[in-house]
C-alpha positions as CSV (number, residue, x, y, z in Angstrom):
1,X,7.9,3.9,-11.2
2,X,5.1,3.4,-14.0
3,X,5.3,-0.4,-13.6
4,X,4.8,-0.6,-9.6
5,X,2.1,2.3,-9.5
6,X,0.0,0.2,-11.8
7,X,0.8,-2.8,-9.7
8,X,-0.5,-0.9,-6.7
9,X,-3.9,0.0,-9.1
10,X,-3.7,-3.6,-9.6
11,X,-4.3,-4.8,-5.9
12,X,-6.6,-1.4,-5.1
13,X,-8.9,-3.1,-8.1
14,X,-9.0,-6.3,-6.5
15,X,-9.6,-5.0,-3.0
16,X,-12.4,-2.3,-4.7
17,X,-14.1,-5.3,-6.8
18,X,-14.2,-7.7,-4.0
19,X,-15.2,-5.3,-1.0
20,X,-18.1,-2.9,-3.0
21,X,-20.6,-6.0,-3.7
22,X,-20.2,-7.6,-0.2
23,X,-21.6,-6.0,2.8
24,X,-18.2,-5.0,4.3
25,X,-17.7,-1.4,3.0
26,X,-15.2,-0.8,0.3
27,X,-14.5,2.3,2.0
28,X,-12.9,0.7,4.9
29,X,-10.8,-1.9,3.3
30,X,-10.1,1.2,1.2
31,X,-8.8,3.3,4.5
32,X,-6.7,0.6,5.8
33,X,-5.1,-0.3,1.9
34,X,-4.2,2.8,1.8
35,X,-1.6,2.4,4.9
36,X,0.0,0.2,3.1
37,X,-0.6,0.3,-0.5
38,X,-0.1,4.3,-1.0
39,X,0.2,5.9,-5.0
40,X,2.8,8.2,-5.7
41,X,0.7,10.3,-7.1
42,X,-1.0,14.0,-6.7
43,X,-4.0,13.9,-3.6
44,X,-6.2,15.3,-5.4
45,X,-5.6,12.6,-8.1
46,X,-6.0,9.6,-5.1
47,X,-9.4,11.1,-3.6
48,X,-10.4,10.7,-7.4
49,X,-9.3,7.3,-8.2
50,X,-10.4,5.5,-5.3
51,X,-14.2,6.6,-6.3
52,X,-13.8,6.2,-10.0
53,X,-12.6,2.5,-9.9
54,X,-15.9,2.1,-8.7
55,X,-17.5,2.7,-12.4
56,X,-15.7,-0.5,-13.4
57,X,-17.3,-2.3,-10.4
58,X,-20.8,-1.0,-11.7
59,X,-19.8,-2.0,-15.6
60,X,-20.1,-5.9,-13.7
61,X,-23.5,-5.3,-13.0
62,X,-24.4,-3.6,-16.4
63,X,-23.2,-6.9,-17.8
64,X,-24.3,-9.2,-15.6
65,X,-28.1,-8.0,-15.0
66,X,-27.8,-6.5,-19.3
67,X,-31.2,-8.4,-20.4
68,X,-32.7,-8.1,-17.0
69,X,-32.1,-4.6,-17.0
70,X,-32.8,-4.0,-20.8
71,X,-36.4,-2.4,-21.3
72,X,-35.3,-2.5,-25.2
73,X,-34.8,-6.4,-25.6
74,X,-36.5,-7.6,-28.6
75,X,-36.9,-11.1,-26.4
76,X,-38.9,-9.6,-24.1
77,X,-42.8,-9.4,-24.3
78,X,-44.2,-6.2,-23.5
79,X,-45.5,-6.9,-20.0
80,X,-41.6,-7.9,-19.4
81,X,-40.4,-4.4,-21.1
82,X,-43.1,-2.6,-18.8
83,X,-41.6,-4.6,-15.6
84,X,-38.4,-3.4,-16.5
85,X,-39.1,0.5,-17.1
86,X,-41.6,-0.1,-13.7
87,X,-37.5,-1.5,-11.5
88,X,-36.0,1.3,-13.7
89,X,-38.4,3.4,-12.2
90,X,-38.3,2.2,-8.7
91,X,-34.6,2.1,-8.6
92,X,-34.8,6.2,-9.5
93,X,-36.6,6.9,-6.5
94,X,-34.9,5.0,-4.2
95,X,-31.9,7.2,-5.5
96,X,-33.4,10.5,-4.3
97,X,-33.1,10.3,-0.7
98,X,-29.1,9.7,-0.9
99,X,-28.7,11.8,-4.1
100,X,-30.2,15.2,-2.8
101,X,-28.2,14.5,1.2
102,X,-24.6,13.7,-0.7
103,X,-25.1,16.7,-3.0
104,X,-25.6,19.2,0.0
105,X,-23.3,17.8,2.4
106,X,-21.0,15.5,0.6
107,X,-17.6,18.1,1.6
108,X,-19.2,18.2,5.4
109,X,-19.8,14.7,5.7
110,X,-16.2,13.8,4.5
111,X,-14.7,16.4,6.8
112,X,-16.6,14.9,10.0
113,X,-16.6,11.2,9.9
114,X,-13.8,10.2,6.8
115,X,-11.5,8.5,9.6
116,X,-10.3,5.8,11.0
117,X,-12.4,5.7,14.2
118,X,-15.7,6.1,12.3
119,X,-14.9,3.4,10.1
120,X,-14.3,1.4,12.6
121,X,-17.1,2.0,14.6
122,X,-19.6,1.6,11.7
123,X,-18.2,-1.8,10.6
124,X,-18.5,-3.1,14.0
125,X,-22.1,-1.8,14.2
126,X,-23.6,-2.6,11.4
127,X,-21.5,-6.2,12.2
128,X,-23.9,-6.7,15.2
129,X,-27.3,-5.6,13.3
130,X,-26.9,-8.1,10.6
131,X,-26.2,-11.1,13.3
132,X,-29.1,-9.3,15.2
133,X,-31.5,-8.7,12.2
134,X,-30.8,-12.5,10.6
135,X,-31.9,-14.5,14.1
136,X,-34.5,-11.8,14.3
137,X,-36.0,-13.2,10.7
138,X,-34.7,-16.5,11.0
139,X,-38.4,-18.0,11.2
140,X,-40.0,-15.2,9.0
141,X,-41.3,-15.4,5.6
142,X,-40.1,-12.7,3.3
143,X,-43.1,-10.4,1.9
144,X,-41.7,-9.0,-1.1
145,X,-39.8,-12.4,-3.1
146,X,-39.6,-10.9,-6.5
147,X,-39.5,-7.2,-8.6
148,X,-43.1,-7.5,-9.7
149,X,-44.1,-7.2,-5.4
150,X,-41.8,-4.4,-4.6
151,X,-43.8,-1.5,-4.7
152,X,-42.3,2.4,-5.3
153,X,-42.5,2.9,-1.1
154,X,-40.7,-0.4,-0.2
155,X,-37.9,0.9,-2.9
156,X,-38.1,4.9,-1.3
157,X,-37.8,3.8,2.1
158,X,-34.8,1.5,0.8
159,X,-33.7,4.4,-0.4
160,X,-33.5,6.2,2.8
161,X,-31.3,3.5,4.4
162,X,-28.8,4.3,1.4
163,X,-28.5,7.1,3.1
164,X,-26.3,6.1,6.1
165,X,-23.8,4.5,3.7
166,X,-22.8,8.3,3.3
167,X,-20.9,8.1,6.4
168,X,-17.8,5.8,5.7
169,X,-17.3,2.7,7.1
170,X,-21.3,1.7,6.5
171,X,-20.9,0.1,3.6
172,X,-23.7,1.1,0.7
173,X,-24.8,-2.4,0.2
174,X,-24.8,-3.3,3.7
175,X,-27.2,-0.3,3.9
176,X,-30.0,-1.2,1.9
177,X,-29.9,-4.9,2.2
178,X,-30.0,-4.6,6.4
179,X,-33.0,-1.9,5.1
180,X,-34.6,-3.8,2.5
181,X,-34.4,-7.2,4.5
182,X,-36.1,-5.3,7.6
183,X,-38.5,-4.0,5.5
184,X,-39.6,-7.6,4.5
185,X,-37.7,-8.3,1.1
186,X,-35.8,-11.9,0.6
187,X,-32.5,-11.8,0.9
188,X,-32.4,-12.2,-3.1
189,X,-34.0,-9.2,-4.0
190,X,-32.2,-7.4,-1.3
191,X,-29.2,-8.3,-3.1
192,X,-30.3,-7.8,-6.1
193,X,-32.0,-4.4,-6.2
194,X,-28.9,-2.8,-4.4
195,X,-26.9,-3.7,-7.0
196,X,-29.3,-1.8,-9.4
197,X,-29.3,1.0,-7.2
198,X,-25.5,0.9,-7.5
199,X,-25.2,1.9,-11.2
200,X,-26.8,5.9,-11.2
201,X,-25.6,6.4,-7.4
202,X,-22.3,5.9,-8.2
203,X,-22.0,6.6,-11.3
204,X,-23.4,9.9,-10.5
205,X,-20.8,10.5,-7.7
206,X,-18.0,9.2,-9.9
207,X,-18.8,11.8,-12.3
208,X,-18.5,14.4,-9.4
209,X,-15.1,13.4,-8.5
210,X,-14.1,13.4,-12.3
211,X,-15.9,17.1,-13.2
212,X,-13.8,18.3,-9.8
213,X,-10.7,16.5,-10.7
214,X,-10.7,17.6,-14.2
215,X,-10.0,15.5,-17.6
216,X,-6.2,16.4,-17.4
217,X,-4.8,13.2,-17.2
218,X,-0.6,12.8,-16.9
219,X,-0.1,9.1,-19.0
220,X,0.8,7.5,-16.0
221,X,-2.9,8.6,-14.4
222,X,-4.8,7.5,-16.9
223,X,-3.1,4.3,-17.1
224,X,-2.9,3.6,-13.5
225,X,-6.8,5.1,-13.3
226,X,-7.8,2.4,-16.4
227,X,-5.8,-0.6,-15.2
228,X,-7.8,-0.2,-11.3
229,X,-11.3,-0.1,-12.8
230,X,-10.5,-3.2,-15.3
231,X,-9.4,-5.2,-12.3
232,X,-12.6,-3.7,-10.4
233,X,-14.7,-4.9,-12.9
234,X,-13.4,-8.5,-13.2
235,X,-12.9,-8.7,-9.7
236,X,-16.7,-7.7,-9.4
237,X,-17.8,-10.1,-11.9
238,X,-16.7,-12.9,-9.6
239,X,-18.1,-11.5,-6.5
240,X,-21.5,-10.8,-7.7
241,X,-21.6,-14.2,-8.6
242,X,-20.4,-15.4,-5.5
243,X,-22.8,-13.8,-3.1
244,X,-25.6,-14.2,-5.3
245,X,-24.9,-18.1,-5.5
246,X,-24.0,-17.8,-1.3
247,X,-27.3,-16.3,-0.4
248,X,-29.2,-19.1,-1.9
249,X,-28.5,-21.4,1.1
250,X,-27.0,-19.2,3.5
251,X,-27.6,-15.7,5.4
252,X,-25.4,-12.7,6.2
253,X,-23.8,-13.5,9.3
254,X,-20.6,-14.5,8.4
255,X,-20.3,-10.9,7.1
256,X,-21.4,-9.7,10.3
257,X,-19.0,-11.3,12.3
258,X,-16.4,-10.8,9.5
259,X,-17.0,-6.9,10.2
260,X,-16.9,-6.2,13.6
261,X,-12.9,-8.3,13.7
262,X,-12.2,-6.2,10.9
263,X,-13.3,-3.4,13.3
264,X,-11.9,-4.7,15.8
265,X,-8.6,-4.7,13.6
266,X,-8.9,-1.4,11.9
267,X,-9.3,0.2,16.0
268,X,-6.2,-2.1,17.1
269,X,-3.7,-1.1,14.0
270,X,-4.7,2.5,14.2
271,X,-3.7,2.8,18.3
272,X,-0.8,0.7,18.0
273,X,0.8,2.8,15.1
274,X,0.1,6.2,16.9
């Protein structure tokens, strides 16, 4: 039983480390994994793990973005260390909006649009606004094309659209970069910034889950709970890279249209197997 429950973490790491860095929502790969990939373990213990495996997903980041995001670096000269505390800074405020709506209505929100038909509806949306969005800006010239020109409102009103990756199915990274590009960042820095943003917003919700669930690990929870956010954090690794080298030459609409057949799929399966 051990052996094939941490097989299952196995491939729920590999879905969470591919799906949270691409703008295809982790949540809704998550949904439809789990109709066929389902632990034999306590509910309370699932809702858990599939929002902690997210912390070795964000451990990616920390080690990918380490002297980037260091303000400490001894090879850094101090108008580099003041940069770094001013995106440290930026990335705290565009935190707020999100922080302060999850904390009030995180239970409501989960009990109103945590299914299948909200998913669906979201990826397929959100599909559609980046195809829409990327001919929209296929001509225009970004405004902000590095840190140093993204100012505290550009990252608050970023912040907001994190918002709207509350509801499931949005996609928090699909959020901000549809948000940050429409604001008039480069598709870099889009990227870029909402992977900062990803390390106190979900850490902080990760540690909600944990304080609720408790630190009373059985061994064969806390192995299976390890083994998902190691895989999520190689897994991660290699798609950070990915889209980062991607976006260099190309824009999001392949994710677009990935989404709303996914939708499309997710609406389908869910019909079909009532």
């Amino acid at each position: 039983m051990i052996v094939i429950e941490v097989f299952k973490a196995i491939l729920l790491g590999i879905i969470e480390g591919l799906t949270e860095w691409l703008p295809i929502s982790s949540t809704g790969h998550m949904i439809l994994a789990d109709e066929f990939i389902k632990l034999d373990l306590s509910p309370a213990f699932k809702e858990m793990f599939l929002v902690v495996i997210q912390l070795g997903a964000i451990l990616a980041v920390v080690v990918l973005y380490f002297h980037k995001l260091n303000p400490f670096s001894p090879k850094k000269s101090a108008k580099e260390k003041r940069d770094t505390f001013s995106l440290w800074g930026k990335v705290l405020v565009a935190c707020v909006p999100a922080a302060i709506i999850g904390l009030l209505f995180d239970s409501e929100i989960d009990r109103v649009f945590y299914n299948y038909q909200t998913v669906a509806v979201t990826l397929i949306l959100y599909g559609i606004l980046f195809i829409v969005i990327e001919n929209r800006n296929k001509n225009k010239r970004p405004t902000v094309q590095n840190f140093s020109q993204l100012s505290y409102k550009t990252a608050f009103l970023i912040g907001i659209f994190q918002i709207l990756a509350l509801i499931p199915g949005t996609s928090r990274s699909g959020a901000t970069i549809i948000g940050a590009i429409l604001i008039g960042t480069s598709r870099y820095v889009a990227a870029e910034f909402t992977f900062f943003l990803a390390i106190p917003t979900m850490f902080g919700a990760s540690l909600l889950k944990l304080v609720k669930f408790g630190f009373g690990f059985t061994g064969t929870e806390l192995l299976v709970l390890v083994t998902g956010m190691l895989v999520a954090f190689l897994v991660s690794v290699i798609a950070i890279r990915f889209l980062m080298g991607y976006i260099k030459k190309h824009d999001f609409k392949v994710f677009g249209y990935y989404r709303i057949i996914l939708g499309v799929i997710v609406i389908a399966y869910f019909l079909l197997a009532k």
